[in-house]
C-alpha positions, 0 to 999 in steps of 0.5 A, spaced: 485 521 541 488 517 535 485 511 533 488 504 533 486 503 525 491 496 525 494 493 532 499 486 529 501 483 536 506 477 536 504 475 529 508 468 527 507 465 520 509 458 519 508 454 512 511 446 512 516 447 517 519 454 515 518 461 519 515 465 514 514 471 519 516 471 526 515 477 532 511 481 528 508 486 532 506 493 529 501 498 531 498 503 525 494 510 529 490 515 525 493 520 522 500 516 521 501 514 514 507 509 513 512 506 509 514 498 508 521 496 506 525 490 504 528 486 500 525 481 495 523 474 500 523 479 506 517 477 509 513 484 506 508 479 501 506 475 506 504 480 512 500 484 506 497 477 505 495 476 513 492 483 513 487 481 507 486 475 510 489 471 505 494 468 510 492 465 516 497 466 522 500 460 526 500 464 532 499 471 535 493 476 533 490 482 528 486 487 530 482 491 525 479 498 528 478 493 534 475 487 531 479 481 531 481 477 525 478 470 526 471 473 529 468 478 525 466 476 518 473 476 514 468 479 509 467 484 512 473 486 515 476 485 509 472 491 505 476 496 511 482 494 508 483 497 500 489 493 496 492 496 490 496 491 486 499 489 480 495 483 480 489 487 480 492 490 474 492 484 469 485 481 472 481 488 469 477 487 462 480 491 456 474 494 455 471 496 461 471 505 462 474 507 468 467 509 471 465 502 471 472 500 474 472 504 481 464 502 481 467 494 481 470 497 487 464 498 492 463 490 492 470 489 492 469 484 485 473 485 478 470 485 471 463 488 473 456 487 470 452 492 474 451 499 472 450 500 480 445 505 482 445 513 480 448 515 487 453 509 486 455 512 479 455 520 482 459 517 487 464 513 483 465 520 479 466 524 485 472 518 487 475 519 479 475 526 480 478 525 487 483 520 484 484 526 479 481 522 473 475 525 472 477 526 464 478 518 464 470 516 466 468 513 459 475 511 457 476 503 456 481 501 461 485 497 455 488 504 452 490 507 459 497 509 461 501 505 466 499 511 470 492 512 469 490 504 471 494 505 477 490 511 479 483 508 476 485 502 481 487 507 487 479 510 485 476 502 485 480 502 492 476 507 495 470 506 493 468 501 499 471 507 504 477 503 506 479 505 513 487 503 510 490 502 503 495 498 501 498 500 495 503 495 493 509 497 490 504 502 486 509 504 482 512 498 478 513 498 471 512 506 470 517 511 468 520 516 471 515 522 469 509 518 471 512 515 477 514 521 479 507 523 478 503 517 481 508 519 487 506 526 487 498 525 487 499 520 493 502 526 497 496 530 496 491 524 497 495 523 504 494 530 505 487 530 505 483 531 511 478 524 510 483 520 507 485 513 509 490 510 513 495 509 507 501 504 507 506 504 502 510 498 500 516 498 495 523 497 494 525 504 493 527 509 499 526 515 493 518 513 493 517 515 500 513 523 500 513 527 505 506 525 508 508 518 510 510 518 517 513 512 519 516 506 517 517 500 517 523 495 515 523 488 514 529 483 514 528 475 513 520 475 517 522 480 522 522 487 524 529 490 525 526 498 524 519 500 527 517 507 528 518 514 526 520 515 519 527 520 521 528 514 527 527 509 523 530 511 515 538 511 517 543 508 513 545 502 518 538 500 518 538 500 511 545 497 509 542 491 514 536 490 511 538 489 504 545 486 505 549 492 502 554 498 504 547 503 503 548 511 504 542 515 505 541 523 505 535 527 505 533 533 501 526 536 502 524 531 506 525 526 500 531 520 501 536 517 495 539 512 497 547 510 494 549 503 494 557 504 495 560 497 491 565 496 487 561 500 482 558 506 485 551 506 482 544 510 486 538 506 485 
């Protein structure tokens, strides 16, 4: 039977007075692997922020592998849940080598000082080449491309053996051959039999690989699609969601998306 990794039941987010989120309800089971779009202002930051525990909800409930936010220790909930973001991207020192950088990940710290024991740095070695940065365990983050830090960040990510990944829009800034690239080794890491649930948050439809089986899509704090990627992915439900004539086809299990206005453009 699949297991319930994340359960969100009515969840409502208010701050001074505005409904930030509203009627949010969402359930992520083994085995799924989901997709999250929106609009900028849609509500996606502040749902990551309330699943880290950042945000606190004004009413309704979050339930982590069956442990409720709000009555088990935030820490160690929070450890379950890997977040890779460009936030973190700025905050690594230059001079830190890849290998430190995922060791950091154990504890979930940024700018490490330890050396972590011999098995912890067998095991972050085995993570960099999970991450298939093996070649990059010596390398100061300061001279990494784009997409290598991105990787070496997904490898920090999993060293604390989070039972869902966040990977907040992970390919901002990177060019259409290391995108393409980061997109394809996050197929292969979704594939793998251990891997963590993952949840994709991103603007673009194009980034959403084959591996990733559900979606979700936010407009204005509310869910208005929810479910099975095929179900949910359709061109109203898009055009709705960002406010514009949104056309989608599919070509090997890969969507683009064409946004008809006076100027045809596909993004």
């Amino acid at each position: 039977m699949a297991r319930i990794v994340l359960q969100i039941s009515d969840l409502r987010i208010e701050r001074d007075g505005i409904t930030i989120l509203d009627g949010i309800n969402w359930r992520i089971q083994s085995g799924q692997h989901w997709a999250m779009l929106g609009a900028n202002g849609s509500g996606k930051t502040s749902l990551l922020s309330a699943l880290t525990g950042y945000l606190a909800a004004t009413s309704g409930e979050i339930e982590l592998l069956g442990q409720r936010f709000g009555e088990t220790d935030w820490r160690e909930l929070r450890k379950l849940i890997g977040l890779v973001s460009s936030s973190l991207r700025q905050m690594i020192p230059d001079a830190e080598p890849a290998l430190f950088t995922v060791l950091s990940g154990k504890d979930a710290i940024v700018d490490y000082w330890g050396n972590g024991t011999p098995k912890e740095r067998a095991r972050a070695r085995r993570i960099l080449q999970q991450v298939e940065c093996e070649y990059l365990a010596e390398r100061p983050w300061g001279v990494l491309s784009q997409g290598e830090r991105q990787r070496v960040l997904i490898g920090r990510a999993l060293m604390a053996a989070p039972r869902l990944l966040i990977l907040d829009e992970p390919c901002a800034g990177l060019d259409p051959v290391a995108r393409e690239n980061l997109l394809q080794f996050l197929q292969r890491l979704g594939m793998r039999k251990n891997s963590p649930t993952l949840v994709l948050v991103t603007h673009h439809i194009e980034e959403i690989m084959p591996v990733f089986s559900h979606a979700l899509i936010l407009k204005s704090g509310r869910i208005i699609g929810l479910g099975e990627k095929t179900s949910v992915l359709k061109s109203e439900i898009l055009s709705h969601a960002f406010g514009a004539k949104i056309k989608l086809t599919r070509q090997q299990g890969r969507f683009q998306a064409t946004i008809s206005s006076d100027h045809h453009h596909a993004v």
